[in-house]
py3Dmol code that shows the C-alpha trace and the ligand (Angstrom):
import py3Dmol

protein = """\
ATOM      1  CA  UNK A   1      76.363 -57.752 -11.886  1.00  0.00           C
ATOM      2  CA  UNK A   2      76.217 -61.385 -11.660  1.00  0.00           C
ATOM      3  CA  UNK A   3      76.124 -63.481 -14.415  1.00  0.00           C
ATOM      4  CA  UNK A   4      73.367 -66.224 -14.847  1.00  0.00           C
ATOM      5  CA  UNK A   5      73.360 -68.794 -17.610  1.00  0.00           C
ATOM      6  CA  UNK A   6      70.147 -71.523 -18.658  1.00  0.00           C
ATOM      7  CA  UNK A   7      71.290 -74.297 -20.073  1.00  0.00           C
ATOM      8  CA  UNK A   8      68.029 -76.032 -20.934  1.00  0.00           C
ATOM      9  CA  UNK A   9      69.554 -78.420 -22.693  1.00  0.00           C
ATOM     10  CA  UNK A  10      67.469 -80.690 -24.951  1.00  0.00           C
ATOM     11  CA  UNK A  11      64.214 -79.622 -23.633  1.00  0.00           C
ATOM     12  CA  UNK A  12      61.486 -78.283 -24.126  1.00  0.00           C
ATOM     13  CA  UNK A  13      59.654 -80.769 -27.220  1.00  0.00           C
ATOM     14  CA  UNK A  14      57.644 -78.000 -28.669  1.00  0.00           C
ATOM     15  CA  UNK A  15      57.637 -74.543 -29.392  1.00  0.00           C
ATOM     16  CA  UNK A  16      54.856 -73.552 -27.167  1.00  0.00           C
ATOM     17  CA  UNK A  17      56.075 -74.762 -23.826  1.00  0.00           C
ATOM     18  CA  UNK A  18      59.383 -72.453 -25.106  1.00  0.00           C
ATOM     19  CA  UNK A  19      57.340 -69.731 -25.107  1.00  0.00           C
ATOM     20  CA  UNK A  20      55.575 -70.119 -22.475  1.00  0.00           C
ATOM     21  CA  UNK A  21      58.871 -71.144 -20.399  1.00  0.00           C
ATOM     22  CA  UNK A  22      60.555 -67.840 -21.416  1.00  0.00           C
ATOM     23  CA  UNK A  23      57.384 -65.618 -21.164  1.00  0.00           C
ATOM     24  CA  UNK A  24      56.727 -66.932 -17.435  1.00  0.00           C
ATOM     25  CA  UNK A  25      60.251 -66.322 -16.599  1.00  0.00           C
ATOM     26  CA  UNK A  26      60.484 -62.477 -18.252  1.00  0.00           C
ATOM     27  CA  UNK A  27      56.994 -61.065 -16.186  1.00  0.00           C
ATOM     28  CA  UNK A  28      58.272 -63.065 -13.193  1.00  0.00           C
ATOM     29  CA  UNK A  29      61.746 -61.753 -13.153  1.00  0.00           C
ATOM     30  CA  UNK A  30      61.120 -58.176 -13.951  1.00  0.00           C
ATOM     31  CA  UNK A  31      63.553 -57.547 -17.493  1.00  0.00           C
ATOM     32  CA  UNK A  32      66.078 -58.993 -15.740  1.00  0.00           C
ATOM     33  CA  UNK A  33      67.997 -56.000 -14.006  1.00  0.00           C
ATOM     34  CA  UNK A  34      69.055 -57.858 -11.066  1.00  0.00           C
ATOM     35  CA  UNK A  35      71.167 -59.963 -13.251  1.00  0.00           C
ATOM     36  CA  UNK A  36      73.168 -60.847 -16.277  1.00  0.00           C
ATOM     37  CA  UNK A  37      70.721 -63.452 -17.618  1.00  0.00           C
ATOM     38  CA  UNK A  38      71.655 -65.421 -20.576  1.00  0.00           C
ATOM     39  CA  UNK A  39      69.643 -67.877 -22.240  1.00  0.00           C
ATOM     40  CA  UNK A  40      70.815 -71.269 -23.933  1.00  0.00           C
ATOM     41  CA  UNK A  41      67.722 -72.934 -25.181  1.00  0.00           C
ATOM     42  CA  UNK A  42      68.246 -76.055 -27.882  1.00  0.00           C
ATOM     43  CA  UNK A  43      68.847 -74.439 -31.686  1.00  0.00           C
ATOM     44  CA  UNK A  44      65.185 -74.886 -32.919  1.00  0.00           C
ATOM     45  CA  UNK A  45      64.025 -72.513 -30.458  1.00  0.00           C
ATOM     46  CA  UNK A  46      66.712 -69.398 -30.397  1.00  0.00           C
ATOM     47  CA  UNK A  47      64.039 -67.283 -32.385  1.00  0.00           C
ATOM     48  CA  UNK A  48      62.303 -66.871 -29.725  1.00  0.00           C
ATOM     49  CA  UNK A  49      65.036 -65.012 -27.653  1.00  0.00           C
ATOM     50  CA  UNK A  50      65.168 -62.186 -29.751  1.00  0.00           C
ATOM     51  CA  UNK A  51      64.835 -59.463 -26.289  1.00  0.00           C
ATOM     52  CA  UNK A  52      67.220 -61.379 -24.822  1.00  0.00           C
ATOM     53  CA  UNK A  53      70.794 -62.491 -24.417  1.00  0.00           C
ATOM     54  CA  UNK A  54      70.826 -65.977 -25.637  1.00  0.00           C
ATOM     55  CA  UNK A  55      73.646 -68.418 -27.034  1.00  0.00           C
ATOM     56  CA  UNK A  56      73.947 -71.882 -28.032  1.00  0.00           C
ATOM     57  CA  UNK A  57      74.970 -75.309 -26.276  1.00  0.00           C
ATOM     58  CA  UNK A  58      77.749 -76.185 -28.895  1.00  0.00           C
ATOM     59  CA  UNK A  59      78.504 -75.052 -32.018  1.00  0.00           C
ATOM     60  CA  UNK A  60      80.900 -77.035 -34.609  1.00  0.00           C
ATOM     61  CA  UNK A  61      84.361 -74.425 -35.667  1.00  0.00           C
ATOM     62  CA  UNK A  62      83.792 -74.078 -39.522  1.00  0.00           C
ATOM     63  CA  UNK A  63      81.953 -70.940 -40.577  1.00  0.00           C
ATOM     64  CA  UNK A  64      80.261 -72.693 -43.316  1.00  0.00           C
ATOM     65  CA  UNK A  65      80.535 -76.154 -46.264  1.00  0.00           C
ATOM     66  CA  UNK A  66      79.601 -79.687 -46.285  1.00  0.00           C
ATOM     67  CA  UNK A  67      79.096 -80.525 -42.808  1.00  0.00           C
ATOM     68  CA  UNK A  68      75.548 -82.358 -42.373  1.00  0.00           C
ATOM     69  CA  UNK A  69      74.352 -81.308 -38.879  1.00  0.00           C
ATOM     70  CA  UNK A  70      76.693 -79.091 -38.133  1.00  0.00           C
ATOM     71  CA  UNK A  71      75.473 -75.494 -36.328  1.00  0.00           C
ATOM     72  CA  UNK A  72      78.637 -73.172 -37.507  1.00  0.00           C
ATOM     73  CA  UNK A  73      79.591 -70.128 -35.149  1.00  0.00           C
ATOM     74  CA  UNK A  74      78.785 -67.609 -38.412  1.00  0.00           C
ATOM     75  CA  UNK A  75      75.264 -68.644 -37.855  1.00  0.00           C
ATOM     76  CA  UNK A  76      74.907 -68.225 -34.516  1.00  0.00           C
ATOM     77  CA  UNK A  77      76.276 -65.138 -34.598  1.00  0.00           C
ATOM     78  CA  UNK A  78      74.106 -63.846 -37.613  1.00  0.00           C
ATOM     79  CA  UNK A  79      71.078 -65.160 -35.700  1.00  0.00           C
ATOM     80  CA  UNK A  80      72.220 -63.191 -32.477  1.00  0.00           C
ATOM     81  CA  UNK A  81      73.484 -65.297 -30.191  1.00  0.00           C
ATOM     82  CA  UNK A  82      76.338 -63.861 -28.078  1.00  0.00           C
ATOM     83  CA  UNK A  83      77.135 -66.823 -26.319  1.00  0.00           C
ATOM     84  CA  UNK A  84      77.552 -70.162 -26.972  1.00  0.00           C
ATOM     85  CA  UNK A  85      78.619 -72.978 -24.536  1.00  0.00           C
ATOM     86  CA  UNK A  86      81.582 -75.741 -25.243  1.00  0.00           C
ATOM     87  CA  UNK A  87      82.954 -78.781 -23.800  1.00  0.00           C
ATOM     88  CA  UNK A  88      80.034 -79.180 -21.659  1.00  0.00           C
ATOM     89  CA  UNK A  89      80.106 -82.421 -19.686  1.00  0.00           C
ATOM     90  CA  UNK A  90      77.408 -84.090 -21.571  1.00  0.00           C
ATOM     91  CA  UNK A  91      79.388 -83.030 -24.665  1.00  0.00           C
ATOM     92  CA  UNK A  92      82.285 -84.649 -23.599  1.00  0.00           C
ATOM     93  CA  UNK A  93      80.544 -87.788 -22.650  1.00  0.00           C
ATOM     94  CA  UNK A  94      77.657 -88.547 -25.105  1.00  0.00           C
ATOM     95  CA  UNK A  95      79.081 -86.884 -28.220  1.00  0.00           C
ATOM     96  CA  UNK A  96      82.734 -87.505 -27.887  1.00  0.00           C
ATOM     97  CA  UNK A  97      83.908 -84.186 -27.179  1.00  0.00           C
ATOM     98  CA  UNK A  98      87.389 -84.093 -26.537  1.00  0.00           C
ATOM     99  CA  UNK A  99      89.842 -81.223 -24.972  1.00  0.00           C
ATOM    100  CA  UNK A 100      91.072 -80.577 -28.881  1.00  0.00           C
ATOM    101  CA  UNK A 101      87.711 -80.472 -30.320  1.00  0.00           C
ATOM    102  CA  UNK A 102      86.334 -77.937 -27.516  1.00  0.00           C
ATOM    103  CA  UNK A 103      89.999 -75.552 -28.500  1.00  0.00           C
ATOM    104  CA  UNK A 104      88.891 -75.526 -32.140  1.00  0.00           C
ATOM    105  CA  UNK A 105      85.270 -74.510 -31.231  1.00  0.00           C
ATOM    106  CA  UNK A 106      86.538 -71.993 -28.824  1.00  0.00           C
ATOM    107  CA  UNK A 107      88.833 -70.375 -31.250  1.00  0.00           C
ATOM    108  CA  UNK A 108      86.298 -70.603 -34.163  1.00  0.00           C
ATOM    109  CA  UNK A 109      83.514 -69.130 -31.572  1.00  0.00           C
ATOM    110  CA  UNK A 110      86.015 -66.333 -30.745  1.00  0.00           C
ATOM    111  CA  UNK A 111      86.855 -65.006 -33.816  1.00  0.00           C
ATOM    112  CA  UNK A 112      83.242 -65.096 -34.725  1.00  0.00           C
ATOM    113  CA  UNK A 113      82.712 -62.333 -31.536  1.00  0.00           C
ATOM    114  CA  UNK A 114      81.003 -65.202 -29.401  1.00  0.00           C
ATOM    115  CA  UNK A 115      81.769 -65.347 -26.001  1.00  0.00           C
ATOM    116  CA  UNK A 116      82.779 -68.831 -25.451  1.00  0.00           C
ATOM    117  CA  UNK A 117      81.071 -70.344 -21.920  1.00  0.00           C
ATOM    118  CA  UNK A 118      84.155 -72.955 -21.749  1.00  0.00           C
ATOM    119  CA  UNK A 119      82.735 -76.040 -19.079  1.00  0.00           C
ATOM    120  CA  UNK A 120      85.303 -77.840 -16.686  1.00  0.00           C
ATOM    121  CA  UNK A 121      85.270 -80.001 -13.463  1.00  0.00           C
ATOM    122  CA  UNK A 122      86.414 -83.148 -12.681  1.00  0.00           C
ATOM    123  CA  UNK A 123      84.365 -86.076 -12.474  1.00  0.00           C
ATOM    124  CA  UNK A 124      84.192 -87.598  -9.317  1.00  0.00           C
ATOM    125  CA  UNK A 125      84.164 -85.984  -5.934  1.00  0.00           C
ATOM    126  CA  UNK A 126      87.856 -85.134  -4.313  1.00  0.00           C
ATOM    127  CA  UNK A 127      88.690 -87.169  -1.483  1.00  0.00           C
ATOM    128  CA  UNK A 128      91.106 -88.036   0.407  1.00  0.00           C
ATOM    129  CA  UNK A 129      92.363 -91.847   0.645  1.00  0.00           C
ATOM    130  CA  UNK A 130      94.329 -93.992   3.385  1.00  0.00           C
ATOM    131  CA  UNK A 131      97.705 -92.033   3.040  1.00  0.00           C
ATOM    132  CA  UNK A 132      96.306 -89.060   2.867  1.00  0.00           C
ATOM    133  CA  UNK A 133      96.721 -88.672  -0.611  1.00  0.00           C
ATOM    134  CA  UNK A 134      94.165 -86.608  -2.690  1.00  0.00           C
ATOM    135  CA  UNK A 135      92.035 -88.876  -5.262  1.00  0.00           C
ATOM    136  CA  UNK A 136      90.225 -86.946  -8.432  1.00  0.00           C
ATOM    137  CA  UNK A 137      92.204 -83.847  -8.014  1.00  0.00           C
ATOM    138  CA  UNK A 138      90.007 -81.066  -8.949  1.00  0.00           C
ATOM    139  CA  UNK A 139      92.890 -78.933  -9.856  1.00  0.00           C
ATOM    140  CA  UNK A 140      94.822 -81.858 -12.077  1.00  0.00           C
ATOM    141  CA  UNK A 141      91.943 -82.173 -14.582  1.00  0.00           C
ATOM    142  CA  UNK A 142      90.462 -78.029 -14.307  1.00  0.00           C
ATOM    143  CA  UNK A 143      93.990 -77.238 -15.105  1.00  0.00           C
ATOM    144  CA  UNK A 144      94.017 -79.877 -18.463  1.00  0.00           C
ATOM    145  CA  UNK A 145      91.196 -78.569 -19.544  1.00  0.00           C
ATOM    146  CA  UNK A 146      92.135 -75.097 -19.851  1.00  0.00           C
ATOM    147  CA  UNK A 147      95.496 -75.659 -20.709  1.00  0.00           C
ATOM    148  CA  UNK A 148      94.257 -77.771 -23.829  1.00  0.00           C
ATOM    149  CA  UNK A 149      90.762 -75.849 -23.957  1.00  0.00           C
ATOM    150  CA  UNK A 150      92.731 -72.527 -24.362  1.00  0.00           C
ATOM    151  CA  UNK A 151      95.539 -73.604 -26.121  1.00  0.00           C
ATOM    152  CA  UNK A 152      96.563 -70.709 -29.036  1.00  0.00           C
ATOM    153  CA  UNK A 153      93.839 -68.432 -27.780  1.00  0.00           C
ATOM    154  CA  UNK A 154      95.726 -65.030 -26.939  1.00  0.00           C
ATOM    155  CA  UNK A 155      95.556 -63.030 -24.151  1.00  0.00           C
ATOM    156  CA  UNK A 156      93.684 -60.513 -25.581  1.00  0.00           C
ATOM    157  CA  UNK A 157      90.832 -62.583 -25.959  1.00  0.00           C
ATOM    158  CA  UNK A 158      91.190 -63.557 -22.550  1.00  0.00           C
ATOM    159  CA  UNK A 159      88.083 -61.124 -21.213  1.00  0.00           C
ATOM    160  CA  UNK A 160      85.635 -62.444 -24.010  1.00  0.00           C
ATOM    161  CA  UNK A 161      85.361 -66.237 -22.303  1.00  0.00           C
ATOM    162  CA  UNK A 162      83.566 -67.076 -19.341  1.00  0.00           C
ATOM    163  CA  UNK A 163      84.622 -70.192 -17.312  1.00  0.00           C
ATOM    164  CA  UNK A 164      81.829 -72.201 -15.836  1.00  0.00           C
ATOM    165  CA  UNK A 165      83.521 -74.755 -13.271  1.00  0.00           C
ATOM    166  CA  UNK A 166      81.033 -77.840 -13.061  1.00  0.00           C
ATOM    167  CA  UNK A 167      82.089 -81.165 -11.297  1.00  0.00           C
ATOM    168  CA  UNK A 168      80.386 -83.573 -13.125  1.00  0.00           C
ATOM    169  CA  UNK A 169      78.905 -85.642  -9.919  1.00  0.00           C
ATOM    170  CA  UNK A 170      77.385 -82.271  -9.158  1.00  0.00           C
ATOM    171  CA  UNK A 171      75.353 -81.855 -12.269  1.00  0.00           C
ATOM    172  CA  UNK A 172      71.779 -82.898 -12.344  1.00  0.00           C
ATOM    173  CA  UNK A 173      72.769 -84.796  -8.874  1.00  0.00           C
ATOM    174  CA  UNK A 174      70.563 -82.513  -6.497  1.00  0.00           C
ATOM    175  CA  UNK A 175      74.333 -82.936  -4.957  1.00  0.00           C
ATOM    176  CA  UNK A 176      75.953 -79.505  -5.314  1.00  0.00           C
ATOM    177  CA  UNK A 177      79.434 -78.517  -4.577  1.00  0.00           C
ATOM    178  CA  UNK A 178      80.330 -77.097  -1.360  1.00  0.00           C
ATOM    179  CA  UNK A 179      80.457 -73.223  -1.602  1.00  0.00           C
ATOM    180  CA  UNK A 180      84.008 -73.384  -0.101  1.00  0.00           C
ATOM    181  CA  UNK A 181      85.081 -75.848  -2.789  1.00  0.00           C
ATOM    182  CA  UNK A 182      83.062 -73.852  -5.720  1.00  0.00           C
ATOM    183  CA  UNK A 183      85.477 -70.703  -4.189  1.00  0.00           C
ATOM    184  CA  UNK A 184      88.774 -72.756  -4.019  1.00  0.00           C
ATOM    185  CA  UNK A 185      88.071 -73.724  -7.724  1.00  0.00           C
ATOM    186  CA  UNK A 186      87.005 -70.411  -9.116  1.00  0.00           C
ATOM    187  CA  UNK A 187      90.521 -69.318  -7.315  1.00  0.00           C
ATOM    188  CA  UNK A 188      92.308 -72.004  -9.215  1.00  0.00           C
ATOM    189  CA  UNK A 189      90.986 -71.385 -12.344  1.00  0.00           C
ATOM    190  CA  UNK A 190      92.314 -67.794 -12.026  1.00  0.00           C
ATOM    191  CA  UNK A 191      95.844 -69.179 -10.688  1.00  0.00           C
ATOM    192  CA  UNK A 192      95.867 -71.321 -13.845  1.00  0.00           C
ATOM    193  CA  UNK A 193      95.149 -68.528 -16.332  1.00  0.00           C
ATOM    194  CA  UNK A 194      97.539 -66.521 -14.481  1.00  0.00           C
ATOM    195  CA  UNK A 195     100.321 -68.773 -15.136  1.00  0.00           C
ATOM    196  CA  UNK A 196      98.922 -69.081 -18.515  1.00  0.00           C
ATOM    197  CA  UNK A 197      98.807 -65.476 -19.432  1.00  0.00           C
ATOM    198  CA  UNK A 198     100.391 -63.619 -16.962  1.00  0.00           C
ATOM    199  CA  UNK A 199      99.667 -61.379 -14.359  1.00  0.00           C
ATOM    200  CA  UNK A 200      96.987 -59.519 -14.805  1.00  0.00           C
ATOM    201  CA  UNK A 201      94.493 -62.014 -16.677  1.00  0.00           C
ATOM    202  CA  UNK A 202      92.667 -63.065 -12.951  1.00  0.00           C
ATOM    203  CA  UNK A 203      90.046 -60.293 -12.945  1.00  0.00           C
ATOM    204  CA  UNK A 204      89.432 -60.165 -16.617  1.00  0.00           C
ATOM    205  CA  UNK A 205      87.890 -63.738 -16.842  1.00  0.00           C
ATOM    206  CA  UNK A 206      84.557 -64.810 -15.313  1.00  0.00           C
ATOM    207  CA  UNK A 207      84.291 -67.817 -13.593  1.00  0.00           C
ATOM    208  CA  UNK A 208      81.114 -69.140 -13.126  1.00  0.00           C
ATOM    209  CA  UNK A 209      79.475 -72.444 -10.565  1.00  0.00           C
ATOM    210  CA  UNK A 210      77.156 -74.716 -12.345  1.00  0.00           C
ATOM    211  CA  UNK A 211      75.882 -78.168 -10.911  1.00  0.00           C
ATOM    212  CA  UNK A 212      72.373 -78.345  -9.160  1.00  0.00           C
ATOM    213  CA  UNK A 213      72.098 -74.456  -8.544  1.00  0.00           C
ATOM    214  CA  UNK A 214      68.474 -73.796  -7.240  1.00  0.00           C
ATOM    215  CA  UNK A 215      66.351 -70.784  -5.916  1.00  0.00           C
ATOM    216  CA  UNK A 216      67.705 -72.398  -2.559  1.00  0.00           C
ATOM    217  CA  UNK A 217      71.511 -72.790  -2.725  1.00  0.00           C
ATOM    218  CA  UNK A 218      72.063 -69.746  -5.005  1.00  0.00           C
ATOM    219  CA  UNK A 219      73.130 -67.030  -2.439  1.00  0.00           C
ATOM    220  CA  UNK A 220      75.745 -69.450  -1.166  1.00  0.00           C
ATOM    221  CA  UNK A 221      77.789 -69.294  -4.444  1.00  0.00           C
ATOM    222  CA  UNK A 222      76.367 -65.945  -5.564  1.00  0.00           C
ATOM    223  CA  UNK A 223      77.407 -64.378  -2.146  1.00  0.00           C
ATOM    224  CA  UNK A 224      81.632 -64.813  -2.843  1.00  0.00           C
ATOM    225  CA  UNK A 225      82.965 -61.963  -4.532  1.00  0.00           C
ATOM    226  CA  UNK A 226      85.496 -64.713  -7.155  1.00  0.00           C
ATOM    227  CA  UNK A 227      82.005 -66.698  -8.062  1.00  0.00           C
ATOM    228  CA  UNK A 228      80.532 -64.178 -10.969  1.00  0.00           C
ATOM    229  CA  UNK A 229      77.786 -66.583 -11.165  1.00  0.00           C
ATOM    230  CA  UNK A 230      75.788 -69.224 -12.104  1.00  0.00           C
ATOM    231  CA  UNK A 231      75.319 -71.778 -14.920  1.00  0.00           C
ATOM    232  CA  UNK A 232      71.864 -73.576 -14.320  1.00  0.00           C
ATOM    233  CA  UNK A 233      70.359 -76.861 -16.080  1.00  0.00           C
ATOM    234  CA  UNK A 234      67.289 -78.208 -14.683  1.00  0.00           C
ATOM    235  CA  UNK A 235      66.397 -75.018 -12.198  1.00  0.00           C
ATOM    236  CA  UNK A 236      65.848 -73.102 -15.501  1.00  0.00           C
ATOM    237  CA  UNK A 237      63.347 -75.097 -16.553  1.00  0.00           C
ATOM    238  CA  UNK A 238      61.326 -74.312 -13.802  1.00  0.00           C
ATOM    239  CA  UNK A 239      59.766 -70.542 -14.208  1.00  0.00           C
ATOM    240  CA  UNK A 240      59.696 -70.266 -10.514  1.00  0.00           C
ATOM    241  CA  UNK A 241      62.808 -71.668  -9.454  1.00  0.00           C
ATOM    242  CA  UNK A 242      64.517 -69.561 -11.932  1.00  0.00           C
ATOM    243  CA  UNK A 243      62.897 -66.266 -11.334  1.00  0.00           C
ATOM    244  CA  UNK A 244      64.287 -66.819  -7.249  1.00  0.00           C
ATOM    245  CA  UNK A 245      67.772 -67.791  -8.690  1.00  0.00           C
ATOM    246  CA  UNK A 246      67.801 -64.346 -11.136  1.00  0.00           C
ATOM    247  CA  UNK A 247      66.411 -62.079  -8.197  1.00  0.00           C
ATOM    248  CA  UNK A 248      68.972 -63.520  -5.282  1.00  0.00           C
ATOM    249  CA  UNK A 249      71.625 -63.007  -7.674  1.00  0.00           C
ATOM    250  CA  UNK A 250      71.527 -59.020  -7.143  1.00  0.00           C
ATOM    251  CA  UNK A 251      73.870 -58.404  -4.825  1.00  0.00           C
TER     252      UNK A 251
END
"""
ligand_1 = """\
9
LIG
P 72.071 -78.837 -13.287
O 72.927 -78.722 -14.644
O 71.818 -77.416 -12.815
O 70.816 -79.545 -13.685
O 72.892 -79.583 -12.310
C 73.961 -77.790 -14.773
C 74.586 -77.941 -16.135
O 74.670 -79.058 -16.645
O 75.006 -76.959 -16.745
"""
view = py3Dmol.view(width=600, height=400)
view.addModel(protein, "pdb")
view.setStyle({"model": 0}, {"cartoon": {"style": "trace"}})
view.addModel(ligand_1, "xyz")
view.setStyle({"model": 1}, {"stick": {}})
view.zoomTo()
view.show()
């Protein structure tokens, strides 16, 4: 079963267009048996996921103490959440996320029996300049950031974290990856953890495509055996939109 992840990030403003959001997308998309379907709605509004699966966009890595702001994993946990979502690329741009700050979150999340949705993807788009050589190397930074994102996490925790592979010019770009190149990355994220780990780690991990995913484009990613699915932004705040992207995802 395919996996499909809303990241709604800071939206909705109030409570009832939540509701509604989530209420539209439940009778439309029939309990969600085609699919894997995990919410992550802003923390004001989690309560409202209770018949789901839901997680969190971030979370900070101490359980608990004198931290204004902070969201700890204990909480999310207590409140249900079995996911929660780090190093996100808006993370790592607006709130100074960094490679070390995403490792302690993942290994706080982890022993706190969230699965960790761990974000990576280079920033611009690959190409290819005069010499032929290749400029923004997709694998140089996707192998950084699990290298650092992962670092001290053991193998046996391996099967608990889902990677989400999400070139930043793709996100909210109406620009999405190639399905080919969404493929080639999902394989190199597996390489990686591979020569990480060890053989045996590759089929264990989920690897997921996020970056302007619609009811359109999803069968292209969801159609490749090595893509276990989806991590969508502004699709999932459209009930329709989403409801296509959770039924073509039943493969
Ligand atoms: P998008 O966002 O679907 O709006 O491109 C994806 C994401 O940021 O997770």
């Amino acid at each position: 079963m395919k996996l499909v992840v809303a990241n709604w990030k800071c939206n909705p403003a109030t409570r009832q267009e939540a509701e509604r959001l989530l209420n539209t997308v439940k009778r439309g998309a029939g309990r969600f048996k085609k699919a894997e379907v995990v919410f992550c709605p802003p923390f004001v509004w989690l309560s409202l996921f209770h018949e789901c699966l839901y997680g969190a966009q971030d979370c900070y890595w101490e359980n608990r103490g004198a931290f204004t702001g902070a969201v700890s994993p204990l909480m999310l946990k207590n409140m249900g959440c079995q996911y929660v979502i780090l190093g996100h690329s808006e993370r790592r741009e607006y709130f100074n996320e960094t490679d070390e700050t995403v490792n302690l979150k993942i290994k706080a999340a982890l022993k706190n029996s969230l699965k960790p949705i761990l974000c990576v993807g280079e920033k611009e788009r690959e190409t290819t300049d005069a010499e032929g050589r290749t400029v923004n190397d997709m694998g140089t930074v996707v192998k950084e950031q699990l290298e650092k994102g992962l670092a001290g996490v053991s193998r046996s925790k391996i099967k608990e974290i889902v990677i989400a592979y999400e070139p930043v010019w793709a996100i909210g770009s109406g620009n999405p990856c190639l399905p080919d190149d969404a493929l080639r990355a999902s394989l190199f994220i597996r390489k990686t953890l591979v020569k990480i780990y060890g053989p045996g780690v590759a089929d264990k991990v989920r690897v997921l495509y996020g970056g302007s995913v619609n009811g359109k484009n999803i069968a292209d990613y969801v159609k490749e055996d090595r893509i276990d699915g989806v991590l969508v932004g502004g699709a999932s705040l459209n009930a329709s939109d989403f409801i296509k992207i959770i039924e073509k995802s039943n493969l």
